[in-house]
KOLBA-532453 format. One line per field, with one value per residue (C-alpha): residue number from 1; x, y, z. Coordinates in steps of 0.5 Angstrom, whole numbers. Layout:
REM KOLBA-532453
resi: (NUM/...) .
x: (X/...) .
y: (Y/...) .
z: (Z/...) .
***
This chain:
REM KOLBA-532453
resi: (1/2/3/4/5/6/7/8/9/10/11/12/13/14/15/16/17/18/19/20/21/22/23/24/25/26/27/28/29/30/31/32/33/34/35/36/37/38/39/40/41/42/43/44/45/46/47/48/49/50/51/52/53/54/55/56/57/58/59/60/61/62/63/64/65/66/67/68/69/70/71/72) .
x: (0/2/-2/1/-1/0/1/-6/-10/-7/-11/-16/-14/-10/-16/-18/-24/-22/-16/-20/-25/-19/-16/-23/-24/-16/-17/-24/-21/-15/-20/-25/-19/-17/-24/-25/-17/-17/-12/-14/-12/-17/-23/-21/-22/-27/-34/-38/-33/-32/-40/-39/-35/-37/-44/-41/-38/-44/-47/-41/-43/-37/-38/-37/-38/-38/-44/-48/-51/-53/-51/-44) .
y: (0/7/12/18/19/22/16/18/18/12/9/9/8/1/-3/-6/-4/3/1/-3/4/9/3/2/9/10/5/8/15/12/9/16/20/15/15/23/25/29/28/27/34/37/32/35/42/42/41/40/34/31/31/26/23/22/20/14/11/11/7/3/1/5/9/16/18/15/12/15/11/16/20/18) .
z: (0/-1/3/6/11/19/24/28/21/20/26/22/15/16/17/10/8/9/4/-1/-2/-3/-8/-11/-12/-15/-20/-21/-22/-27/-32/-31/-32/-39/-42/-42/-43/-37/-31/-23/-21/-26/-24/-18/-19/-23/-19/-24/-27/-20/-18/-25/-22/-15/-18/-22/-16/-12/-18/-18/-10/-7/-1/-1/5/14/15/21/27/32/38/40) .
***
């Protein structure tokens, strides 16, 4: 794995699930990426082309985001 990361978020992003979206979610953004002849820095900041992008993640099942389970 290659994640930069700090060693307190590391808490968190160590466990496999967690790994496997932002793999998911890497290889998902390279095809993207190929298929429109674009780079990641510019789906990044261009909204309009990174909510396409987020919207074929949800339709591929990735989370995007924490699930929330209540008050803690």
């Amino acid at each position: 794995k290659n994640i930069g990361v700090t060693h307190l978020t590391n808490g968190c992003y160590r466990l496999h699930p967690v790994e496997w979206n932002i793999g998911e979610a890497a290889g998902a953004l390279a095809a993207y990426c190929l298929q429109r002849g674009v780079s990641p820095r510019q789906v990044r900041r261009d909204s309009a082309r990174l909510a396409d992008f987020q919207s074929a993640l949800v339709q591929r099942g990735v989370e995007l985001a924490w699930p929330v389970l209540g008050p803690v």
